[in-house]
N, C-alpha and C positions, 0 to 999 in steps of 0.2 A: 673599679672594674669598668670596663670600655663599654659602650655602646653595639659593639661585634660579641663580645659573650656574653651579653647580657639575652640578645638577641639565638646564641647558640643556646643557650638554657632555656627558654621557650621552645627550643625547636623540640628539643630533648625531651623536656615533660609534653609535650604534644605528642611526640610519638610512642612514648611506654603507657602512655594513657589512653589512647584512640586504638594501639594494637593488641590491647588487652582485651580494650571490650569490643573489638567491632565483628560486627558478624553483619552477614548479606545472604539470611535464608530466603528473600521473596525473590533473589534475580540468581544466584549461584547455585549450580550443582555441589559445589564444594564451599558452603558458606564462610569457613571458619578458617582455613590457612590463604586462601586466594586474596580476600581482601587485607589481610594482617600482612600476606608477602610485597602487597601493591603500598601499602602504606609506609611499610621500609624501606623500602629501596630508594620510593621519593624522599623521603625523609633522608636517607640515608647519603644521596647522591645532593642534594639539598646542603647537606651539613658538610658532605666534600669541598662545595663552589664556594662554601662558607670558611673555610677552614685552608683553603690553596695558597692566600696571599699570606698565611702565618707559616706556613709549613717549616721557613726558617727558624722562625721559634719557637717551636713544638720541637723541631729536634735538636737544636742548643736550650731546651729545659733539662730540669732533675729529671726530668721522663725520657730522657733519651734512649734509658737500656730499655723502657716498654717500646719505644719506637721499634728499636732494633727488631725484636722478638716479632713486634707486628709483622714488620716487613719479611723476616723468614716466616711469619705462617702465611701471608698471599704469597711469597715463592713457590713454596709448598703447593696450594691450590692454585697455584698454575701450571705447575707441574704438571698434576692429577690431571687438570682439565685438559690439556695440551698431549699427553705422553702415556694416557693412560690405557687410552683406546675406544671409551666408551664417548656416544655421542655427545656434539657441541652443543645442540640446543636441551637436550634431556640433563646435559650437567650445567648448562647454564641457570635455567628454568628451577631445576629440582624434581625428583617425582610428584607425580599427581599425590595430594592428600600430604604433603610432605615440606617441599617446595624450600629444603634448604641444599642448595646448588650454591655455585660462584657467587650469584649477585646475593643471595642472602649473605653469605660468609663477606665478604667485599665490605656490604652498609653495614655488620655486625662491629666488624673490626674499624671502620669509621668513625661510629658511634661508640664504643669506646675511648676513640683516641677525643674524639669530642667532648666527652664530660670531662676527662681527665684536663684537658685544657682550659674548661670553664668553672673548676668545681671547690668550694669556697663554704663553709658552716650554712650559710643562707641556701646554697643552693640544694647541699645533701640534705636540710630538714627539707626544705619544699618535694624534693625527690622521693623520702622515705612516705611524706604526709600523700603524692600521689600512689604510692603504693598501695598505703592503706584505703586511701579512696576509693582503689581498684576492689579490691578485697571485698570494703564493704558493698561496694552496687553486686560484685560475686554472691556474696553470701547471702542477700536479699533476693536475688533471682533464683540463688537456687532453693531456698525457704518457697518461694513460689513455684519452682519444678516441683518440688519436695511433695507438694499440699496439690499436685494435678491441676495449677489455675497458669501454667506458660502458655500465653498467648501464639506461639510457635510450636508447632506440628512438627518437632523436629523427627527424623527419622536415623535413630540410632538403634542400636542393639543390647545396652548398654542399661544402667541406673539413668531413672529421667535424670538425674542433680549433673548434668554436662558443662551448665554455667557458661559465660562467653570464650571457651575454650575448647570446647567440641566433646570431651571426653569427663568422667568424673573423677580421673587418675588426674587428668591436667588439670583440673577445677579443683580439686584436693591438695594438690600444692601447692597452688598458689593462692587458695584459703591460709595455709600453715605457714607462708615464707611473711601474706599480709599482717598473717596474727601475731607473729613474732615479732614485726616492728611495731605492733600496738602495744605490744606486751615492754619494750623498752622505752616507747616514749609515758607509758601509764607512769611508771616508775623512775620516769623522769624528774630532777629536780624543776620548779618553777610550771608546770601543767597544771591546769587551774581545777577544781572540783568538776567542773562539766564536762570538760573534755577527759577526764580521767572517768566518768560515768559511759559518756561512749563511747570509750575505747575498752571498757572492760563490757559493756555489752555488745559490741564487737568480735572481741575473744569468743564473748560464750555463745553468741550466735552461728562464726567460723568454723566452732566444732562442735556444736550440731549438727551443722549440715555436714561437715567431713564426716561424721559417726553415720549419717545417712547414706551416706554417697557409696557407702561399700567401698573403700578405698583406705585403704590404710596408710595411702604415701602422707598425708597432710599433718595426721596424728603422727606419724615418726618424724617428718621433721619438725614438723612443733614440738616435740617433748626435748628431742636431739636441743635445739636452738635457745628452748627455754633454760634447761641447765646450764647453760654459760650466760644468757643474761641474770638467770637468778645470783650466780655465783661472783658477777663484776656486780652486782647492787649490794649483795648481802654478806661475800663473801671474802672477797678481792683484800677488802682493808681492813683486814683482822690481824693481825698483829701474831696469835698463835698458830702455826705451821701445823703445827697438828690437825687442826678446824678443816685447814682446808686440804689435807690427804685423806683424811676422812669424807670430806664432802667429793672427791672425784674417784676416791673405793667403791664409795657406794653408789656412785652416777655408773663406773665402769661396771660394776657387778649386773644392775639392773641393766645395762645397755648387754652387755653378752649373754642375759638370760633373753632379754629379748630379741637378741639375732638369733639364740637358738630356736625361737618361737618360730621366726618367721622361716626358717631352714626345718620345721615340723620335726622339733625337737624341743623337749624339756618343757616347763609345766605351763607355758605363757602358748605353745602347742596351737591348742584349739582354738584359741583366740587371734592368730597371727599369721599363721600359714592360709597362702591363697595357693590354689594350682599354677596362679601364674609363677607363683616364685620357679618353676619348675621348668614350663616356659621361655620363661626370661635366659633359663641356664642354658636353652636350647638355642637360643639367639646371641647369647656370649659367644658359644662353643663356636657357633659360625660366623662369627665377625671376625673371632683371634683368628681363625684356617687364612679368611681371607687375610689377612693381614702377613700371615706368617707365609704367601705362598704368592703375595703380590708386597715384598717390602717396601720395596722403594716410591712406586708411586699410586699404589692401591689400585682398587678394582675403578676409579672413578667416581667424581663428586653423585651423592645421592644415588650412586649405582648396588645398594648393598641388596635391595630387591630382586636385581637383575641376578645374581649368584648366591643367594640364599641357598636356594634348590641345590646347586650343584655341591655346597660348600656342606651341611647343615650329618649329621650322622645319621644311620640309620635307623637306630632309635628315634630321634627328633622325627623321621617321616613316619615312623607305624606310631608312634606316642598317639597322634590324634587325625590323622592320615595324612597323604602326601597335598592333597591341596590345601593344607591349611599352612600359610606361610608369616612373613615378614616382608618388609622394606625396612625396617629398621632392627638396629642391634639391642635396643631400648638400653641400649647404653652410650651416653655422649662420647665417652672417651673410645670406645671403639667403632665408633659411627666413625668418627674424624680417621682411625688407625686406618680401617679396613677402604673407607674411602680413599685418604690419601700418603696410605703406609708409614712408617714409619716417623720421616721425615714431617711428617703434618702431624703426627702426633707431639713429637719431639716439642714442635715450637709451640702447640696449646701445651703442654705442661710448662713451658718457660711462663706463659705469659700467666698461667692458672699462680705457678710459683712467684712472679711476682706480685701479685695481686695478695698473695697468701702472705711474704713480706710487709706490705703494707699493713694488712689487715693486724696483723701480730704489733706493730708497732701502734697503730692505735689503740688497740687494747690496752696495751700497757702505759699508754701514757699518761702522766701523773694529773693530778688535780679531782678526783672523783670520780663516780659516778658518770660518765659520759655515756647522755641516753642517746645520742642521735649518733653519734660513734659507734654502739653495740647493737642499733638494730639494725642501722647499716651493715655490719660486718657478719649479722646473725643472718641476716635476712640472704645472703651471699652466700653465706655456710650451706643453707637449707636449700636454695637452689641447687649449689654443688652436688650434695646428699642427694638429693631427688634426681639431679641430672646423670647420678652412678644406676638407677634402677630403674630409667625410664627415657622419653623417646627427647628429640630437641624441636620440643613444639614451638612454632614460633612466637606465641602470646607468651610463654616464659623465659625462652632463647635472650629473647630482649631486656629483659629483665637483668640475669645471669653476667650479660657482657655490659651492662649500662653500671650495676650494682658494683662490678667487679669495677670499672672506669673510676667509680666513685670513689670506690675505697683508698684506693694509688693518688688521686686529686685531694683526697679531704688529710693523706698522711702528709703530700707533701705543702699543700696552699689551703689549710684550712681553716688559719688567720688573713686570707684575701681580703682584702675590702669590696664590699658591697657596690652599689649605686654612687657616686660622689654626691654626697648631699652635702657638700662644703660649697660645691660649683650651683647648686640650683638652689641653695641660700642665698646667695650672693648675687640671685639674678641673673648668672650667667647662661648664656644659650645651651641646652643639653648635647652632648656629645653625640657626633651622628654616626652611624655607620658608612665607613667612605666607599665611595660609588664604587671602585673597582669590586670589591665585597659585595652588593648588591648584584651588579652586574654577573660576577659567577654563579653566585649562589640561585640566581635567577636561572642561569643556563643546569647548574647542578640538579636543578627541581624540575625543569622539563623536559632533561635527556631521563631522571628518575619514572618519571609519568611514561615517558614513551617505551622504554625498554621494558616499565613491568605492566603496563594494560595489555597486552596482548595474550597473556595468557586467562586475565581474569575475564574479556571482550568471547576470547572462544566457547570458555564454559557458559556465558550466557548464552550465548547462539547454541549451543549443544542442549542446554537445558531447553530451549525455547522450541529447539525442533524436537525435543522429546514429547514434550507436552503436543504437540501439535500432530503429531504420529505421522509425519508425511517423510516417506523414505528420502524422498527427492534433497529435503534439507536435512536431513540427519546426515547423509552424503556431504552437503556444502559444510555444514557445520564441520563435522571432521576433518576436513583440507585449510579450514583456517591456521594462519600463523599463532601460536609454533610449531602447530599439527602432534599433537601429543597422542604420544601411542594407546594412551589409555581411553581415549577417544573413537578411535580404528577399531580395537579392541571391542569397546561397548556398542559400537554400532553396528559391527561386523555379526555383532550375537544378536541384535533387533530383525536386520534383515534377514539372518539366516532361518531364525524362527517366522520369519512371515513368507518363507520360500523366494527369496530374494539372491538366489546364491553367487549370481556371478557377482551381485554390486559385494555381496557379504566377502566373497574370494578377494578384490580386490583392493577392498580394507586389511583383511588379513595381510597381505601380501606388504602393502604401505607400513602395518606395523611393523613388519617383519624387516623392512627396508630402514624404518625409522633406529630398529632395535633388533637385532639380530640374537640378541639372549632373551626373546623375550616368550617366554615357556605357552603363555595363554596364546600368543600369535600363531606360532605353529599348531598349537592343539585346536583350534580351529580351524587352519587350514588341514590338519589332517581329518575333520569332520567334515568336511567341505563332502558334496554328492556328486561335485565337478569334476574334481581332480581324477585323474588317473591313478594305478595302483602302484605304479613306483613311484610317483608324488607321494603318494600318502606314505609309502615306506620310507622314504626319505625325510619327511616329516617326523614320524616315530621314532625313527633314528637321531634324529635332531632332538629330539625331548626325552628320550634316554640319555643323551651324552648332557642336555642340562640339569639333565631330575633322576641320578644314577638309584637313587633308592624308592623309586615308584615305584610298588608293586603292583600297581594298577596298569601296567604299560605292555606288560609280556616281559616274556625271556628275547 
């Protein structure tokens, strides 16, 4: 293995490791996606400048057809971005609290093609063992949400157990994806007595705190993930066919009694049904509209917010009333449809499908028992599962396309050789990374810095003139680069309540210019005391034709 991937596989477990856990509640408004989206992109544009002078041979490898696929899903999200209609900086950026736009999708699909070019037995155990690392500093922090002793005043709405992912939905899977790979290396051949002690108190720690967290995604996909590692350890190489139809009868039985649970049906019922499953049906039903009414190139990256309203039925609006929305479909696959229609759907299930090839073949491949195989592949599984019933946060996002990189690298080069320690036996000088590779990768990381600090730069300044309560900079703050509507939006509402109206009118107005569907911009320009009465009817009018089932609006 060369001195250039040895180098990309550092870059890699630095980035699924640092955008796990990083959180920045003493300087951000938004502590938990802004610094996780600033860490990708550098990382991500980083492993580009790293990765430019091989491109020849990444695409004369076995990985040619992932290439292909790659390259049609950025088509796709250029498409969207370009042809879609919806703004350049709002789909570049991402929504506020969201923040997966082009340049996320861009270092996603990077980093993918990244591990898959560097990924070799040593590397996917080091990958899986940072997983579980993650897990475990999770599941300790939230043992300490849990017990009321978090150091961090977080302000959610939420179960305190949030963990370094913001939410206890996101902290619950990716408890369940960690525990799964502990669960395949415990039952690993050659794991010495100790590390089999804390890895199974690991497990049992992960789901306590999921059992706390009020969250039932961690416990599905751990149970989901566990039956197919239990069945390659225990099951796999039995010899009688029988053994094992019976062992996946009565996996399948208990798995359809329990989707009927969680659809508030049949006897697992009361244990399994949340109102969000209901919810959730309601942000399906408005992803597929979009999708089926914008094919070709969707409503726009990270745009599912901006057409919720208009898209969503009207049951969904009196269920729990008309301001209670979404920006997401809290489903991956129709986040990507409804953003960039059909087309961008098409090429993630290609690349979802390859990944899924891979995955099937190491499974099956002979010789045992293969723990760093199954929890890799498990641990993949369970993001997928989770990524069907919930949002693409990007502390798991990362995860999901790095996991999935690995699986396709470890099928095809997972007898690569390591380090040459043939060469540094011998005395010989270690193999360096050659300058031109430095040199890109150098430029890769600080067009990465520059392109994604400005959004995390503004929310500081926003947060600062909040605290500070001085109109004058709650103003400057807002016109900073990349001037995010949700910005205009929040300050537009500070001033208007301190009798501020014309600066409050003219926020509105900016968002409104920034985002022209943007339902909260007009509803306070139409609360404005300034405006005129066919301004404000023209306003109403504007938020009728985006919010057609408010009944809060008039006839």
């Amino acid at each position: 293995m060369s001195a250039l991937e040895r180098r990309i596989q550092s870059l890699v477990i630095f980035c699924v490791v640092v955008m796990t856990l990083i959180v920045t509640p003493w300087m951000n408004l938004d502590p938990i996606n802004l610094p996780k989206f600033l860490v990708l992109v550098v990382c991500g544009l980083a492993l580009l400048g790293n990765l430019a002078p091989s491109v020849k041979r990444l695409v004369a490898s076995e990985a040619k057809l992932l290439v292909v696929a790659v390259l049609v899903f950025v088509v796709g999200l250029l498409f969207s971005f370009f042809i879609s209609g919806a703004g350049v900086l709002p789909q570049a950026y991402g929504a506020y609290g969201r923040n997966t736009g082009l340049l996320t999708y861009l270092s996603l699909v990077v980093m993918l093609l990244g591990v898959v070019f560097v990924s070799n037995l040593g590397f996917v155990r080091k990958l899986i063992w940072a997983l579980i690392a993650t897990g475990m500093v999770n599941a300790v922090y939230g043992l300490v949400q849990w017990a009321d002793l978090d150091p961090v005043d977080w302000s959610n709405p939420y179960n305190p157990i949030v963990g370094t992912l913001g939410n206890p939905n996101f902290t619950s899977s990716h408890l369940g994806i960690a525990g799964l790979a502990s669960l395949a290396i415990l039952l690993g051949r050659g794991t010495s007595l100790v590390v089999r002690v804390v890895l199974f108190v690991n497990i049992g720690l992960s789901l306590f705190v999921i059992s706390r967290s009020d969250s039932s995604q961690g416990l599905l996909v751990f149970a989901l993930g566990a039956t197919v590692v239990l069945y390659f350890k225990f099951v796999d190489g039995l010899k009688i066919s029988l053994i094992k139809y019976l062992y996946w009868g009565v996996v399948s039985g208990v798995g359809v009694v329990g989707v009927l649970g969680i659809l508030n049906k049949g006897p697992l019922a009361s244990y399994l049904y949340q109102d969000s499953v209901t919810y959730r049906g309601d942000y399906w039903r408005a992803g597929w509209k979009m999708t089926l009414d914008n094919p070709l190139f969707g409503v726009g990256l990270d745009s599912y917010g901006d057409w919720y309203r208009f898209s969503r039925t009207e049951a969904a609006a009196l269920r729990r009333g008309p301001d209670v929305t979404s920006n997401s479909a809290h489903n991956v696959f129709l986040d990507i449809s409804s953003n960039g229609g059909f087309f961008l759907l098409i090429a993630y299930l290609l690349i979802i499908g390859l990944v899924i090839r891979s995955a099937v073949r190491v499974l099956r491949k002979p010789g045992g028992f293969d723990a760093v195989g199954v929890g890799l592949v498990n641990a993949w599984l369970a993001y997928l599962v989770q990524s069907i019933i919930s949002i693409n946060q990007l502390g798991l996002a990362i995860w999901g396309w790095v996991l999935g990189g690995a699986i396709i690298g470890y099928d095809l080069y997972k007898d690569r050789p390591d380090v040459p320690r043939a060469k540094r036996r011998a005395g010989k000088r270690p193999e360096q990374v050659p300058a031109s590779v430095v040199i890109t990768g150098a430029l890769g990381l600080v067009m990465g810095f520059v392109v994604s600090i400005w959004p995390v730069t503004q929310d500081i300044s926003f947060r600062d003139a909040l605290e500070s309560g001085d109109a004058l900079k709650i103003e400057s703050a807002t016109d900073k680069f990349p001037g995010s509507g949700y910005y205009y939006i929040y300050g537009a509402q500070i001033l208007q309540e301190n009798k501020l109206d014309d600066k409050a009118l003219e926020m509105a107005k900016k968002a409104i210019e920034i985002n022209p569907r943007d339902f909260n911009a007009w509803k306070l320009l139409a609360a404005n005391p300034t405006i005129s009465e066919s301004e404000r009817a023209a306003a109403i009018a504007k938020m009728k034709e985006l919010d057609p089932f408010n009944n809060t609006l008039g006839d």
